[in-house]
C-alpha positions as MATLAB code, in Angstrom:
seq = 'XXXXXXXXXXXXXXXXXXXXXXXXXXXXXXXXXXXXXXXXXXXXXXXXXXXXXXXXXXXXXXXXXXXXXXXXXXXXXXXXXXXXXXXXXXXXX';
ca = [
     -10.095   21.703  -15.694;
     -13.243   23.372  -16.054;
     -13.703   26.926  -14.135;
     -16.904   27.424  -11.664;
     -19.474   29.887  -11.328;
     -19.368   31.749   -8.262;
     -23.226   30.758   -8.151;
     -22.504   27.171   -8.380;
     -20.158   27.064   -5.230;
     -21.874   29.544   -3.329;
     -24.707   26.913   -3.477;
     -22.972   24.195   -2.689;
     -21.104   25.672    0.439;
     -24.116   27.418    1.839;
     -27.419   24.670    0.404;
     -25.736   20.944   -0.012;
     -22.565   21.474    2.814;
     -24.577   23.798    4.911;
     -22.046   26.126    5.694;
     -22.757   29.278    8.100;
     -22.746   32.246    5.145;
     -21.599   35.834    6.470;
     -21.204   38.262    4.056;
     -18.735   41.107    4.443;
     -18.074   44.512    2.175;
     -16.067   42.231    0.111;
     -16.422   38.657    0.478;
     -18.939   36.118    1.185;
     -17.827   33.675    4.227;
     -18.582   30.250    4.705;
     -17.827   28.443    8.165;
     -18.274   25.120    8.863;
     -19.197   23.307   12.031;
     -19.519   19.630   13.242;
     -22.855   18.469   14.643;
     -21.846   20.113   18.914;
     -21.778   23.263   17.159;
     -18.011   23.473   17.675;
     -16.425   25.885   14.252;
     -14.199   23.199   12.199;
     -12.803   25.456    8.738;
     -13.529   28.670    6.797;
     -13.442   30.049    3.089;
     -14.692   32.694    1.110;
     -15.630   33.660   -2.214;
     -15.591   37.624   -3.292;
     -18.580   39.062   -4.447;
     -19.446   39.099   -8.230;
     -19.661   36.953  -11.041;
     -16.147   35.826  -12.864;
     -15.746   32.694  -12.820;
     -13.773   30.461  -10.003;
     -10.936   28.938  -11.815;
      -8.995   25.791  -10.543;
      -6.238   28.073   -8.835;
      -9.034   29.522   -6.204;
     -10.445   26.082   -6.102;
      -7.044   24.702   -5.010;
      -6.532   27.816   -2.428;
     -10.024   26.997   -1.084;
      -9.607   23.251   -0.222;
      -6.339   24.330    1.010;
      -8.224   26.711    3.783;
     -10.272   23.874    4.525;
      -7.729   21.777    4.811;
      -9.268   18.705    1.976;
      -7.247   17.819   -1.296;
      -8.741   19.927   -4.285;
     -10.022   16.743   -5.690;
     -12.217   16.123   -2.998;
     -13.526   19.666   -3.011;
     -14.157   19.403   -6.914;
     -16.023   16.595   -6.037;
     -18.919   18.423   -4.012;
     -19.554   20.828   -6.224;
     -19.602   17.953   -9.348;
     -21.705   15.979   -7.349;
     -19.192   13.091   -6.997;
     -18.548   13.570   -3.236;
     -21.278   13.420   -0.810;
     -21.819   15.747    2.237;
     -20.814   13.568    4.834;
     -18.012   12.144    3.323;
     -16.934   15.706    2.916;
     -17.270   16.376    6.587;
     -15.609   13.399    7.389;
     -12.734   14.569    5.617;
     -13.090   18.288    7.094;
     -13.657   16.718   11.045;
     -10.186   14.824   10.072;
      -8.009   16.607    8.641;
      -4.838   17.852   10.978;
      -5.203   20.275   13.512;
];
């Protein structure tokens, strides 16, 4: 499984998911919320540029509460952002 650049998913979280982007001393924060405004998940990325391999990948969807599969599949292009959100506005409280 191929690793990601931290450019790659920053761009995908913040441009095609439009994700709220905070940044902090040492991590960049992405929140997501549905269309009333109302704050559905959160993940990060730290600063810098090694790459994102599958393990952070897998802890990400995790915080977002998606199989790792479907998160691969936004940043490879395969998933589309609403079906994304779908999947973040349905997953278990």
């Amino acid at each position: 499984m191929p690793d990601y650049k931290p450019r790659e998913v920053r761009q995908c979280l913040a441009g095609k998911l439009a994700a709220q982007e905070t940044e902090s001393r040492r991590h960049i924060f992405f929140n997501f919320y549905d269309s009333n405004g109302q704050f559905l998940v959160q993940t990060h990325i730290s600063h810098g540029d090694a790459p994102i391999h599958i393990g952070l990948i897998s802890q990400m969807a995790k915080q977002m509460g998606v199989r790792t599969a479907d998160f691969r599949g936004v940043i490879e292009c395969s998933v589309s952002r609403d079906d994304f959100m779908q999947r973040i506005a349905r997953r278990p409280s």
